[in-house]
C-alpha positions in Angstrom: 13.2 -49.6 -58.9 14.4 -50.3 -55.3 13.9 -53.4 -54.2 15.0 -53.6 -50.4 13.7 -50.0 -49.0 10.4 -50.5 -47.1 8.2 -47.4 -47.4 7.3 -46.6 -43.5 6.2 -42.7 -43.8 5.0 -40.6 -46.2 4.3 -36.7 -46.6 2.2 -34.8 -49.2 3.0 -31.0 -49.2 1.4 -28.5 -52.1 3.0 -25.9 -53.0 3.6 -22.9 -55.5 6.1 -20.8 -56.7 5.8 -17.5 -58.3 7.5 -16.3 -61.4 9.9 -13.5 -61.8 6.9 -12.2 -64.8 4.2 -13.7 -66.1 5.0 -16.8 -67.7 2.8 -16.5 -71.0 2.1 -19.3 -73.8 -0.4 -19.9 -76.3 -2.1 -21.8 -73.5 -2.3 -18.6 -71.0 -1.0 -17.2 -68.5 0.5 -18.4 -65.2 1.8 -16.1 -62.3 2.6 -19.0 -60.3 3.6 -22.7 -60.6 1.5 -25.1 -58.2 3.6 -28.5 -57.7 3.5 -31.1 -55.0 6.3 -32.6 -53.4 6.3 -36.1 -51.6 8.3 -37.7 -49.4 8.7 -40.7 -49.0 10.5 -42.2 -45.7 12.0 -46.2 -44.6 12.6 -47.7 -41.5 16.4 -46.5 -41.2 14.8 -42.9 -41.8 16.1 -42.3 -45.1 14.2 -40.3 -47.3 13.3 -40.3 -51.4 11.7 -37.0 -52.5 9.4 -36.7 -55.5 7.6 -34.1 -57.5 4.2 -33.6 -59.5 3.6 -30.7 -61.6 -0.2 -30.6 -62.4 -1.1 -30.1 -66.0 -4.6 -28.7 -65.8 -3.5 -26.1 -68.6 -3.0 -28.7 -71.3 -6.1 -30.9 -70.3 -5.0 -33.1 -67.5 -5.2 -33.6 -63.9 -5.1 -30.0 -61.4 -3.8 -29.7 -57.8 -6.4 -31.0 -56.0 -6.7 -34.2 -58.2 -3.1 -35.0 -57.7 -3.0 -33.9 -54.1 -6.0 -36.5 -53.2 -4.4 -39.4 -54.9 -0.9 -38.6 -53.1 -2.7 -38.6 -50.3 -4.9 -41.6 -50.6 -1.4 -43.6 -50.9 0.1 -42.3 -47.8 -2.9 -42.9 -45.4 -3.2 -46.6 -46.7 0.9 -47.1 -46.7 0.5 -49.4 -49.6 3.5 -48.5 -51.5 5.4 -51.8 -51.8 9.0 -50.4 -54.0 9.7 -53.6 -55.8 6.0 -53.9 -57.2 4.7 -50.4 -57.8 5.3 -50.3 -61.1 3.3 -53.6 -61.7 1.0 -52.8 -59.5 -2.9 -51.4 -60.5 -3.3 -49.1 -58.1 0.2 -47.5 -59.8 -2.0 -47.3 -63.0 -4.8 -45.5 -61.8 -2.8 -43.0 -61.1 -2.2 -39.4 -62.9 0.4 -38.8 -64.6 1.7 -36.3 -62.5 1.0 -38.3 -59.3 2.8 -41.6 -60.7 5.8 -39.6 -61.5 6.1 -37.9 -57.9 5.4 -41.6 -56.7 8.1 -42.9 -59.2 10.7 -40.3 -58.2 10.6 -40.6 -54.6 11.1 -44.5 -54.8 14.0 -43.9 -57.2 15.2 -41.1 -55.3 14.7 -43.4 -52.3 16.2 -46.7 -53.3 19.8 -45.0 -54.4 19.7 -44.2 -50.2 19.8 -48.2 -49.8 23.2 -48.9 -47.4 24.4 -45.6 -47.1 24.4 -44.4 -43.4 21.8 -42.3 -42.8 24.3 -39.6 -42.0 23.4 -35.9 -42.5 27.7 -35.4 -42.6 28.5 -38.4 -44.6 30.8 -37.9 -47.6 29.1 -40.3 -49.6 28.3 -39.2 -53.3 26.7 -42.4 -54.2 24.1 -41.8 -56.8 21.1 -43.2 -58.7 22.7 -45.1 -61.4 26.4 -45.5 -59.3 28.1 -43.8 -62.4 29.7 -40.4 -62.2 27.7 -37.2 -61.9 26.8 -35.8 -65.2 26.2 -32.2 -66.7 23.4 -31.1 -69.1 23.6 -28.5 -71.6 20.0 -26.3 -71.6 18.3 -24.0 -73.9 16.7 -20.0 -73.0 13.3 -20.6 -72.5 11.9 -17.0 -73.1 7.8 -16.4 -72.4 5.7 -14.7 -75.5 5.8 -11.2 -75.8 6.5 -8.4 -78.1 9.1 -8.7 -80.7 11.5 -6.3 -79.2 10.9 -7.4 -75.4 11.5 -11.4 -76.6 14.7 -10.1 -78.4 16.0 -8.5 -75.5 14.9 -11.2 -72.9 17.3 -13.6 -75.6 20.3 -11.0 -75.1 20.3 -11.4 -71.4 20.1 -15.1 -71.6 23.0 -14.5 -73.9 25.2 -13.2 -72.3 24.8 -15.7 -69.4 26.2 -17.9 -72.0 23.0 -19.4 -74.0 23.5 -20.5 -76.7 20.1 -22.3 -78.0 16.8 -20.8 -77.3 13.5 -21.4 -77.2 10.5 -19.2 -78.2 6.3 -19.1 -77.5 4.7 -19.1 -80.7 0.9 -18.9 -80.7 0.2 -16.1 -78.7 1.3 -12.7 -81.0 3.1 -11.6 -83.7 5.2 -14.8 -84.5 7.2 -14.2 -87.6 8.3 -10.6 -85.8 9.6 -12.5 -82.3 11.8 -14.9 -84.6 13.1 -12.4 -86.9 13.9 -10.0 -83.7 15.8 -12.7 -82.2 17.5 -13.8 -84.7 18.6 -10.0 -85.9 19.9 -9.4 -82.1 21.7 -13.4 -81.7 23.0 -13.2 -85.0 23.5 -16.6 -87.2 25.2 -18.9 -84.7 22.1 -18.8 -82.1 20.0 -22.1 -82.2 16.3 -20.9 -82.1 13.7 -23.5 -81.9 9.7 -22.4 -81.4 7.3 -24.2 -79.7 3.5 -23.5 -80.9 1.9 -25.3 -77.7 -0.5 -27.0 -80.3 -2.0 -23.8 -81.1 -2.2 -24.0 -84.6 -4.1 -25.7 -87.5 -2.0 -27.7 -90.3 -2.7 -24.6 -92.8 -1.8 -21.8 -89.8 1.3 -23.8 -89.1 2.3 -24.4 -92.8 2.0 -20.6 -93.1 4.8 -19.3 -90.5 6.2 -21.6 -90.7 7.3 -21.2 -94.3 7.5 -17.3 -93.3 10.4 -18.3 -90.2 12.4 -21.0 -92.7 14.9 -18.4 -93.6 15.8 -17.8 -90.2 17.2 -21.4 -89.8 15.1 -22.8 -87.2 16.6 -25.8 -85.3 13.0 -27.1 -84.5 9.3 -26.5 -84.1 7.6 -27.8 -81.1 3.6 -29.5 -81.4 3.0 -27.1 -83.6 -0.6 -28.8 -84.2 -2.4 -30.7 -81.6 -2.7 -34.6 -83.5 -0.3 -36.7 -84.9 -2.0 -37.1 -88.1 -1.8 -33.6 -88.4 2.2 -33.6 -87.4 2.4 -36.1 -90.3 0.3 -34.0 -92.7 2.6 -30.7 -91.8 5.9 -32.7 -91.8 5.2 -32.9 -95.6 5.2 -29.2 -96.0 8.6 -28.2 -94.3 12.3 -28.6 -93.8 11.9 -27.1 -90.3 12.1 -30.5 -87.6 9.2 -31.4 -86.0 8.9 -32.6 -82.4 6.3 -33.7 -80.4 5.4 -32.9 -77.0 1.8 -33.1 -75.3 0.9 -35.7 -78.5 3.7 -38.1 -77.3 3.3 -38.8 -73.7 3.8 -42.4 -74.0 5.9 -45.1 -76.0 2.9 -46.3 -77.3 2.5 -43.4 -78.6 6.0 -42.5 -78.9 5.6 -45.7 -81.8 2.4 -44.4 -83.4 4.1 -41.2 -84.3 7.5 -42.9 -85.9 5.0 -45.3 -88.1 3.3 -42.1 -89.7 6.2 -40.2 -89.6 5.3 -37.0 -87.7 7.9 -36.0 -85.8 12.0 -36.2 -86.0 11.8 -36.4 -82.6 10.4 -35.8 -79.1 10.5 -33.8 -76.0 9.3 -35.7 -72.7 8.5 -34.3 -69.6 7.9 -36.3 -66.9 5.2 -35.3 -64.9 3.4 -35.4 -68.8 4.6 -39.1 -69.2 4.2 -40.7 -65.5 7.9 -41.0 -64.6 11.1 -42.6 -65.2 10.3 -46.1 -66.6 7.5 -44.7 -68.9 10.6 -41.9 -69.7 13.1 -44.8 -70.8 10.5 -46.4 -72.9 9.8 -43.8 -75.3 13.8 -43.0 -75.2 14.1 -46.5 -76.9 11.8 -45.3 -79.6 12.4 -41.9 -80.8 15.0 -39.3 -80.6 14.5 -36.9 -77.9 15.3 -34.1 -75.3 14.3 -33.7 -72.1 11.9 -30.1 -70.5 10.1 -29.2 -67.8 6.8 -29.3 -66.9 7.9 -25.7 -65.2 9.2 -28.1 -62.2 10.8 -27.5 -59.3 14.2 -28.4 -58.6 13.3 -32.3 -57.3 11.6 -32.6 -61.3 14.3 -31.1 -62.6 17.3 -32.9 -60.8 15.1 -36.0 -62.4 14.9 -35.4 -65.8 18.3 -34.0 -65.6 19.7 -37.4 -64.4 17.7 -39.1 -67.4 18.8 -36.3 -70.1 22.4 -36.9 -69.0 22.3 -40.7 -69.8 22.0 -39.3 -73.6 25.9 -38.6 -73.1 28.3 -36.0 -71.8 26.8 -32.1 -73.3 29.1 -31.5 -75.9 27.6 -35.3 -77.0 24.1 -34.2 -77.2 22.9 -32.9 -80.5 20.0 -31.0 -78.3 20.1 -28.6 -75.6 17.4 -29.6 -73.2 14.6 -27.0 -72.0 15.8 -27.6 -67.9 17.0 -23.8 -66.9 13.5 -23.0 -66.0 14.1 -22.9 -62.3 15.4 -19.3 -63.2 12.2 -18.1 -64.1 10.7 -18.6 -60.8 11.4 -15.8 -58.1 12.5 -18.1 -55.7 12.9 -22.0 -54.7 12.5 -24.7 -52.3 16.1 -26.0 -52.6 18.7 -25.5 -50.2 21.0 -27.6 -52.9 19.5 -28.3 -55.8 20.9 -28.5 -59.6 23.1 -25.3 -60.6 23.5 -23.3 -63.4 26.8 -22.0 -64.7 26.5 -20.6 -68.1 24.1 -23.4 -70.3 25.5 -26.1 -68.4 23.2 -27.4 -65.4 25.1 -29.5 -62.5 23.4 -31.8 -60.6 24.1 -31.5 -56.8 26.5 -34.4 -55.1 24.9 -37.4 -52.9 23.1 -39.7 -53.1 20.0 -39.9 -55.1 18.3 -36.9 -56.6 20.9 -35.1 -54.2 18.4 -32.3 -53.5 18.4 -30.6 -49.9 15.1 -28.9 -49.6 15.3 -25.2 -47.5 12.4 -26.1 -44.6 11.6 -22.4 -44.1 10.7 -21.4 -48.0 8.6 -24.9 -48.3 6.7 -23.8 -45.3 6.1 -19.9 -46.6 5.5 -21.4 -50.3 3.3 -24.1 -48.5 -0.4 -23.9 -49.8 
């Protein structure tokens, strides 16, 4: 956490992005992602940007909540960088609105003595250590067998190699077999059940997919206790998601032995610090919350800390920028192949394209 910047001006803009198709889960269906991006400005006029991603689909705080406490910050110009985190007003917060809070201050404090200089040639960054690449997986929406199979394909040949299907929502023994008759045996195929399932459903396919070699299953049910239960009944990994959004958490699940590991997104777990916590604890990857490229340039910079990709025994779920139909970014984090690049500069090192936040504006 920066510890010299002093917050001076601040900016709260909703917006939404639509998706190139529906994006459908167990949960529903979205046509459109609704985010919020802050930014957050010092004296020199240096800015830190942050990102929420509501999460009114899996229970917590929706656009408008997140939007008046973002808001309620900015008028009162209370953020003080080197005591936020400690700070009670910090814990009152949303998740989602502590993470955008946490970002920008992040994002803003790796600006600190570097001209404020749109044509400087500094690449200074948030940690000072050398920019990093992060291998992702195919995030593919649930469908019918045959469509899910040849959504896979094209994300094949754009050089995935580990991919990631919505269970839940159809015929979920035929999407896994279809994808893994069209991959063929070296594709990685995890599943991700969105908590969808009871301990007996889940026991079920998920002895019915074993045979396709399944890297791992996502909150397949939605308690721990019932991870723990289900852990006993399968060789397939399990990993937690929306049951693990803390390291207290993160701990309770290791002591009853319900999941091998742990995805973290971090509009789900507050931001960075609460992030590094639960890293300490459990094994993990990061995904999106279905971010936008100033959330996914940040859990990017945490998943590459995990070690160079070929280091990384898990492709991380951060290529979902592709599923939108446009962006806000006029440099943001690239894809080539699986690998995602984070853009030079300092900080987050995104550049945000003025005229598509305004049209995407809400």
């Amino acid at each position: 956490m920066p510890d010299k910047a002093l917050v001076a001006a601040a900016e709260v803009i909703p917006y939404a992005l639509p998706f190139r198709q529906p994006y459908v889960t167990a949960r529903g269906e979205l046509r459109r992602r609704e985010m919020v991006l802050l930014r957050l400005g010092d004296e020199e006029g240096r800015v830190g940007l942050g990102e929420a991603v509501p999460l009114a689909l899996r229970g917590g705080a929706g656009l408008e909540t997140v939007v008046r406490e973002l808001e309620a910050l900015a008028e009162l110009a209370l953020l003080d960088p080197a005591g936020f985190a400690d700070d009670a007003r910090a814990a009152a917060l949303s998740a989602p609105a502590r993470c955008a809070v946490e970002t920008a201050l992040w994002d803003l404090g790796a600006h600190e003595g570097l001209p404020n200089d749109p044509d400087s040639d500094s690449k200074g960054n948030l940690d000072g250590g050398e920019r990093r690449v992060v291998r992702c997986n195919a995030t593919l929406v649930a469908a019918a067998p045959a469509e899910v199979a040849a959504a896979a394909e094209r994300w094949a040949a754009d050089g995935f190699g580990t991919f990631k299907l919505k269970l839940g929502a159809g015929d979920d023994v035929g999407q896994v077999r279809a994808v893994r008759e069209a991959l063929g045996p070296e594709a990685r195929i995890r599943v991700d059940a969105n908590a969808s399932w009871s301990v007996e459903e889940a026991a079920s396919v998920l002895a019915s997919i074993e045979r396709y070699e399944i890297e791992l299953v996502e909150q397949p049910v939605a308690s721990l206790q019932g991870m723990a239960a289900l852990a006993a009944r399968t060789t397939i990994p399990l990993a937690a998601d929306e049951s693990v959004a803390s390291a207290e958490e993160a701990r309770r699940a290791a002591e009853l032995g319900a999941c091998a590991m742990t995805g973290i997104k971090l509009s789900k777990v507050g931001g960075r610090p609460e992030a590094e916590a639960i890293m300490r604890v459990l094994p993990c990857y990061f995904s999106s919350a279905l971010d936008g490229p100033v959330g996914i340039a940040a859990a990017a910079l945490l998943a590459a800390e995990l070690g160079a990709p070929d280091e990384q025994p898990r492709a991380h779920g951060l290529a979902t920028e592709r599923l939108f139909a446009s962006s806000i970014a006029a440099v943001g984090p690239r894809l080539e192949g699986d690998l995602l690049h984070l853009p030079p500069g300092p900080g987050l090192g995104i550049e945000i394209d003025e005229d598509s936040l305004q049209k995407h504006r809400l």
